[in-house]
TIDO-927386 format. One line per field, with one value per residue (C-alpha): residue number from 1; residue in one letter; z, x, y. Coordinates in steps of 0.2 Angstrom, whole numbers, plus 5000, padded with zeros to 4 digits. Layout:
n	(NUM;...) $
res	(a;...) $
z	(Z;...) $
x	(X;...) $
y	(Y;...) $
This chain:
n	(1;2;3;4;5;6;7;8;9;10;11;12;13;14;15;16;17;18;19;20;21;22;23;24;25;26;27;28;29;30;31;32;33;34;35;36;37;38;39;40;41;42;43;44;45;46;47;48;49;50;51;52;53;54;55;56;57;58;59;60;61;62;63;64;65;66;67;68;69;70;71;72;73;74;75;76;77;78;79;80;81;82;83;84;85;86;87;88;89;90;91;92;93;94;95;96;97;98;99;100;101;102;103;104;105;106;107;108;109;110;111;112;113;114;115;116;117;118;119;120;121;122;123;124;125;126;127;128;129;130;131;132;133;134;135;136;137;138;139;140;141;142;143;144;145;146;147;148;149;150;151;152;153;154;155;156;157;158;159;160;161;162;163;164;165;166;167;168;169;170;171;172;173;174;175;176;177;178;179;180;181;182;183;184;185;186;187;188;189;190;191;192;193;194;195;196;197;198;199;200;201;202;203;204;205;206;207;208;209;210;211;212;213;214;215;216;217;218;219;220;221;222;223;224;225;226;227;228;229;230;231;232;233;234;235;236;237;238;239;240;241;242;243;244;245;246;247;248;249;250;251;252;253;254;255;256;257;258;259;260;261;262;263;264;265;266;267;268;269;270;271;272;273;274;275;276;277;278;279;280;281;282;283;284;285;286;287;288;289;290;291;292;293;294;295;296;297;298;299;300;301;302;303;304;305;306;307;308;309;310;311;312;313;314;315;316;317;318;319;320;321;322;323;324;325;326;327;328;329;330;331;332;333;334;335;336;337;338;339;340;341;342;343;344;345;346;347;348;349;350;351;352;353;354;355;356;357;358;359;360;361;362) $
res	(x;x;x;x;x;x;x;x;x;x;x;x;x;x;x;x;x;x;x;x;x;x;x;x;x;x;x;x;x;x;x;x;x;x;x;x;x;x;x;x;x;x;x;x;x;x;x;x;x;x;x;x;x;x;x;x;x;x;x;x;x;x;x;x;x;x;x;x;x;x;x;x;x;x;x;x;x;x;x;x;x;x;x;x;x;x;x;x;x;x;x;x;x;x;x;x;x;x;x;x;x;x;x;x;x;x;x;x;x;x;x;x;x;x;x;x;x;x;x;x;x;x;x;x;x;x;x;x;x;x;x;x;x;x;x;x;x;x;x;x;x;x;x;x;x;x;x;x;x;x;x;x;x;x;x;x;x;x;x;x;x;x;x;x;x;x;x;x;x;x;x;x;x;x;x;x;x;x;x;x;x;x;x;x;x;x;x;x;x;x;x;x;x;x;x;x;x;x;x;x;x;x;x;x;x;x;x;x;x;x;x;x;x;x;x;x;x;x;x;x;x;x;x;x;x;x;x;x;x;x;x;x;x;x;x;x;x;x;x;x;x;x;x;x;x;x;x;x;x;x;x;x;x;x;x;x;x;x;x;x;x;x;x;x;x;x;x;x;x;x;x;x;x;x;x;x;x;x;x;x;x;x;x;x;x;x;x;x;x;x;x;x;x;x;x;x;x;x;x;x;x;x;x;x;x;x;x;x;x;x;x;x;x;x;x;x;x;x;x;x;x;x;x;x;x;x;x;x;x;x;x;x;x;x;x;x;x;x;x;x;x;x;x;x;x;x;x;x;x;x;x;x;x;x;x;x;x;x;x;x;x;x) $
z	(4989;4973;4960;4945;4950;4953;4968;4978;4966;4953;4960;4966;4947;4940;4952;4967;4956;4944;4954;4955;4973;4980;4999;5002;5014;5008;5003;5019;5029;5022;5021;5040;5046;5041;5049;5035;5040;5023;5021;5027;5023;5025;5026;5013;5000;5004;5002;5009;5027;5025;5012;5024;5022;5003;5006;5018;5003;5001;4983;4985;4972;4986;4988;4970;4965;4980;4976;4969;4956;4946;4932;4937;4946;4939;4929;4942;4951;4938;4938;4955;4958;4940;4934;4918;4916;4925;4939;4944;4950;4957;4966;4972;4972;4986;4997;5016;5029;5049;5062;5075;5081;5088;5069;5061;5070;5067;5051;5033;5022;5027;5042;5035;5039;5056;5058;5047;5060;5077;5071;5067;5086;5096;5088;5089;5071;5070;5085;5076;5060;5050;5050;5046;5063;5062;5071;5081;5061;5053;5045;5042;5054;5049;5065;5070;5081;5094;5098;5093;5108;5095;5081;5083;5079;5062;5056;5042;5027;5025;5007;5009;5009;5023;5022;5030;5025;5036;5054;5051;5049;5069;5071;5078;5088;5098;5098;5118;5122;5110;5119;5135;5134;5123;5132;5116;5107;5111;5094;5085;5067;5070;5073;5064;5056;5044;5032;5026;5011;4994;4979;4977;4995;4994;4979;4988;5003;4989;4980;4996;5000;4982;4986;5005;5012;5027;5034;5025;5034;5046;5035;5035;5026;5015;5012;4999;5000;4984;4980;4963;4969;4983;4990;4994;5012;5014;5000;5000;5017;5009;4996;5010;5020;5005;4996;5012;5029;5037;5047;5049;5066;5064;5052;5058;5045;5025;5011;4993;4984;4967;4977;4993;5010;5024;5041;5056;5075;5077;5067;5048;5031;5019;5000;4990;4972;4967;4953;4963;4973;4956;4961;4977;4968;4969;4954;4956;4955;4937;4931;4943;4933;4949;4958;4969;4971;4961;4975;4989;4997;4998;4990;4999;4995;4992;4975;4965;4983;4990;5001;5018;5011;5004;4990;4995;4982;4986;4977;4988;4997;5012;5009;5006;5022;5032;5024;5027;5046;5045;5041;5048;5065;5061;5063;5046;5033;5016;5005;4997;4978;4975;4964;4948;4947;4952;4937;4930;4949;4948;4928;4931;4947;4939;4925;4935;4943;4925;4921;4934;4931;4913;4920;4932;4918;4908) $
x	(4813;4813;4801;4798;4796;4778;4770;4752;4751;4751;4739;4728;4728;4725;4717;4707;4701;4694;4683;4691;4698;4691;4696;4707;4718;4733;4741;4739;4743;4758;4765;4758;4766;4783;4781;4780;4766;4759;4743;4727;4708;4695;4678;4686;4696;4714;4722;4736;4734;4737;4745;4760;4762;4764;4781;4784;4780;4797;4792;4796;4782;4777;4758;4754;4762;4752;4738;4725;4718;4735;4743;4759;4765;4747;4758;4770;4754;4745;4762;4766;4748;4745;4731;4727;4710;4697;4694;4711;4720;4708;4716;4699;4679;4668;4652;4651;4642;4650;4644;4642;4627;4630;4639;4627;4613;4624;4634;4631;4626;4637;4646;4663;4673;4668;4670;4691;4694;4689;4700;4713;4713;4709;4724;4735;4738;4736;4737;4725;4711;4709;4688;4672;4664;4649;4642;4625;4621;4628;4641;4656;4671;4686;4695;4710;4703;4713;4703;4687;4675;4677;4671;4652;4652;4659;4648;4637;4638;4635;4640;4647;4663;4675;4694;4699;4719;4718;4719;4735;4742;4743;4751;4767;4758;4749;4761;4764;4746;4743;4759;4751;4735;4738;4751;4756;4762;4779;4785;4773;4782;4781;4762;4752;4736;4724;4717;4698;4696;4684;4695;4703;4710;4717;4725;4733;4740;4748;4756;4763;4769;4777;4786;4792;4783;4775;4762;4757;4773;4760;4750;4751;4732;4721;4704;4695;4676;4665;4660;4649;4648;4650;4637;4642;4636;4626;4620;4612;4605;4596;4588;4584;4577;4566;4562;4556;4558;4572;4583;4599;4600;4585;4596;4601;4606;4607;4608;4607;4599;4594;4586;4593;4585;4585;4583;4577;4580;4560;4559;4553;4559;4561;4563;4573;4572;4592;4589;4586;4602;4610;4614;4622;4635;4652;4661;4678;4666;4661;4676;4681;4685;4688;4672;4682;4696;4712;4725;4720;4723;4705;4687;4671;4656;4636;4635;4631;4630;4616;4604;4612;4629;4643;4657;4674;4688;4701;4719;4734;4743;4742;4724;4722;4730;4719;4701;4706;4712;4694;4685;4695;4691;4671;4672;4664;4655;4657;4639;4637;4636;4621;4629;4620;4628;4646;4654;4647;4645;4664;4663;4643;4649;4664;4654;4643;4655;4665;4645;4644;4661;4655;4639;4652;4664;4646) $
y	(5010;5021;5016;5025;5041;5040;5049;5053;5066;5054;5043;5059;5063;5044;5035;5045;5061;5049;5041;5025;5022;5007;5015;4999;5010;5001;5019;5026;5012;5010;5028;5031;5016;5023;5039;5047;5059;5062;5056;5052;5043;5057;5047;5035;5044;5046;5064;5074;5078;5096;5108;5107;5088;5089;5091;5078;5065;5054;5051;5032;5028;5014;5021;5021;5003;4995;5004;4988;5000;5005;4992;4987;4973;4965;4953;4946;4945;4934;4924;4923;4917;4904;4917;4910;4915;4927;4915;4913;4898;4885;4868;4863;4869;4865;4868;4868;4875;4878;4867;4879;4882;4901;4906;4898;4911;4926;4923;4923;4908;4894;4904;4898;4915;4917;4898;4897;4911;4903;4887;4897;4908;4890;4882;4896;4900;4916;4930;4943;4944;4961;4959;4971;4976;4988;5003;5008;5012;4997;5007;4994;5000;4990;4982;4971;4957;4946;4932;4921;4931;4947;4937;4938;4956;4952;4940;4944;4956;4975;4974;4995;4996;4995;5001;4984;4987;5002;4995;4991;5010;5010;4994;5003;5016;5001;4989;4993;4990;4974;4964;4970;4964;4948;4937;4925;4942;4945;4955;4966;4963;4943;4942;4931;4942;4934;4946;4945;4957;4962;4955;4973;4973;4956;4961;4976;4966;4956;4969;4974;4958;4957;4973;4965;4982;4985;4982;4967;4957;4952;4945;4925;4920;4931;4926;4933;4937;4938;4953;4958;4977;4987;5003;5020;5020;5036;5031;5013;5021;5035;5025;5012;5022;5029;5011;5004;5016;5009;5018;5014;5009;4999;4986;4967;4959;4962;4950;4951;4935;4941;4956;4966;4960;4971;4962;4973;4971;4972;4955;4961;4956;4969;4969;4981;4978;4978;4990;5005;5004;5007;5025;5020;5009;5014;5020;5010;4993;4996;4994;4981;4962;4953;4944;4929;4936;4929;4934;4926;4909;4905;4914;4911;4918;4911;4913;4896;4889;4879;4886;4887;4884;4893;4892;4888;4891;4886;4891;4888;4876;4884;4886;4869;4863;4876;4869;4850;4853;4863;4850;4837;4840;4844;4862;4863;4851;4850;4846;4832;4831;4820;4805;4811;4824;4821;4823;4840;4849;4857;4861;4870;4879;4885;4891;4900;4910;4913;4920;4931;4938;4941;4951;4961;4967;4973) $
C-alpha cells in the first residue's frame, strides 16, 4: 500500500523529534508485524533498530498515516465517526458503577472496564483484551489478556503512559503458543480482541482500521478511557518520591481528584498537589484536543461522575448493544438521576466535559 511517499523519516522529523509521540506503539506494531524489520520502541520512543535497518524501510508511508499524532485521514475520521463537535458523537450519557464486589475493591471509580470485560470473556465475545498491567514499581507494562482471571491486575489507573497498541506487534510470532494454550482460538487473524486505550491510541487503532491494516483486524471493540494528561514515568516517580517519600514499589493505588493521591501497600493516603507534577507532563498532551475519546465505541472515565460512579459515553451501536446486555443482566448499574434534575443531568454533564476539554486545549 503506497501512500504519499511519506516515511519514518518523515515521521522522525515531524512527529518523534518534536516531542510529540504519544508512544501509542501503532507505528511499530504494524511495520514489525509485517516482517519488515525496521523499527523498534526504545523505552517509549520509536526509532530505527539500527543504521542497518534504515534501508530495510519499504517506504509504504503506512507508519506515519496511522500514527494518532499526524493530520491526515482526521477528516474521514471525523466522518466516518459523526464528529461534529469536540465531544464527538454521543448516542447516550450515563453513570453506573459494577456490581462486583471483588472489582469494586481493586478498580477504579465505578469498576466499569474490568467489569464490560469480564461480560465480554464469560459470554464469549471476545477471545482477548489489550489492558495496562503494572510492574513490582507500578510502571504500566501493556499486555494482551485471554481471560477474566488476568483482569484484576489491570484494574485501577497509573495515569503514565502505557504503549498499549504494542502487544499486538508479536501476534504472529505467538500465534503457536496462544492457540495452544487457549482452546476457543482456532485462527490467530479471526480473534476477537477488545482494545482499552487514551483517546490517541484509540484514534490510532482506527486509523488502522480505516486503512484495513494490520494489526488492528483483530480488533472488534475499542473503549476509550479519559484522559486530561498523561506523566512521563521516571518522572512523576521522582517528583513523588521527593513531594511525599514514596518509592515506587511502595505504590497501590493512584487517583487524581482535583489533586494526585498516592495509596500505599502499608495503608497511607498521600497528597500531591497536581501542580507540582507539571514537569512530569508529557509533551505530546499539551497539545492534545481530545479528553473522551471521539473514536471509540464507548468513553468511560470519573470525571463529572458521582462519587463511586463513573461516566459512560456511549457512541456506537455496537457500544450501545454491549452497555444494555451489561446492564441487563445486573453485572452493572446505572445511577439514578434524582427526579429534579432529569431534564438538565445530560445537558450539565455534557457541559462539563465540553469544559474540561476547553481547560485541556489551554
Amino acid at each position: 500500500m503506497a501512500i504519499a511517499n511519506k516515511t519514518f523519516k518523515d515521521l522522525e522529523e515531524e512527529v518523534i523529534s518534536k516531542g510529540e509521540c504519544c508512544a501509542c506503539g501503532g507505528c511499530v506494531s504494524y511495520c514489525e508485524l509485517q516482517g519488515f524489520n525496521v523499527i523498534e520502541m526504545k523505552g517509549y520512543t520509536p526509532t530505527f533498530k539500527s543504521d542497518k535497518t534504515v534501508d530495510n524501510c519499504k517506504e509504504c508511508g503506512v507508519c506515519f498515516y496511522v500514527c494518532p499524532q499526524t493530520t491526515p485521514l482526521l477528516d474521514k475520521l471525523n466522518e466516518i465517526h459523526q464528529v461534529k463537535d469536540e465531544l464527538g458523537n454521543i448516542r447516550d450519557v450515563l453513570a453506573a458503577k459494577t456490581t462486583d464486589a471483588v472489582i469494586k475493591e481493586v478498580g477504579q471509580d465505578g469498576g466499569i472496564v474490568s467489569t464490560i470485560l469480564k461480560y465480554l470473556f464469560e459470554t464469549n465475545n471476545i477471545d482477548a483484551a489489550i489492558v495496562s498491567e503494572y510492574n513490582e514499581n507500578f510502571e504500566p507494562i501493556p499486555k494482551l489478556i485471554f481471560n477474566k482471571d488476568m483482569l484484576s491486575k489491570s484494574a485501577g489507573t497509573r495515569y503514565s503512559i502505557s504503549s498499549n497498541i504494542l502487544p499486538l506487534k508479536d501476534l504472529y510470532i505467538n500465534a503457536q503458543d496462544i492457540l495452544s494454550q487457549q482452546k476457543r482460538i482456532f485462527d490467530i487473524d479471526q480473534m476477537r480482541v477488545a482494545f482499552i486505550g487514551t483517546p490517541c491510541q484509540c484514534r490510532a487503532i482506527n486509523k488502522m482500521k480505516l486503512l484495513n491494516v494490520k494489526p488492528a483486524h483483530i480488533i472488534s471493540i475499542v473503549i476509550s478511557l479519559f484522559c486530561f494528561e498523561n506523566f512521563d514515568y521516571n518522572k512523576l516517580m521522582e517528583t513523588l518520591k521527593s513531594k511525599v517519600n514514596v518509592e515506587a514499589a511502595n505504590i497501590k493505588k493512584t487517583n487524581i481528584k482535583k489533586n494526585f493521591f498516592v495509596f500505599t501497600k502499608d495503608n497511607q493516603k498521600l497528597e500531591v498537589n497536581i501542580k507540582d507534577l507539571d514537569e512530569a507532563v508529557r509533551n505530546h498532551c499539551h497539545s492534545c484536543d481530545e479528553f473522551t475519546g471521539r473514536f471509540s465505541d464507548i468513553s468511560i472515565g470519573a470525571s463529572g461522575a458521582p462519587e463511586g460512579y463513573s461516566m459512560v459515553l456511549i457512541r456506537t451501536e455496537k457500544g450501545a448493544t454491549l452497555i444494555d446486555s451489561v446492564l441487563s443482566v445486573g453485572y452493572i448499574e446505572r445511577y439514578t438521576i434524582p427526579i429534579d434534575q432529569v431534564s438538565e443531568w445530560r445537558p450539565k454533564k455534557l457541559n462539563w466535559l465540553k469544559k474540561m476539554i476547553s481547560l485541556k486545549t489551554k
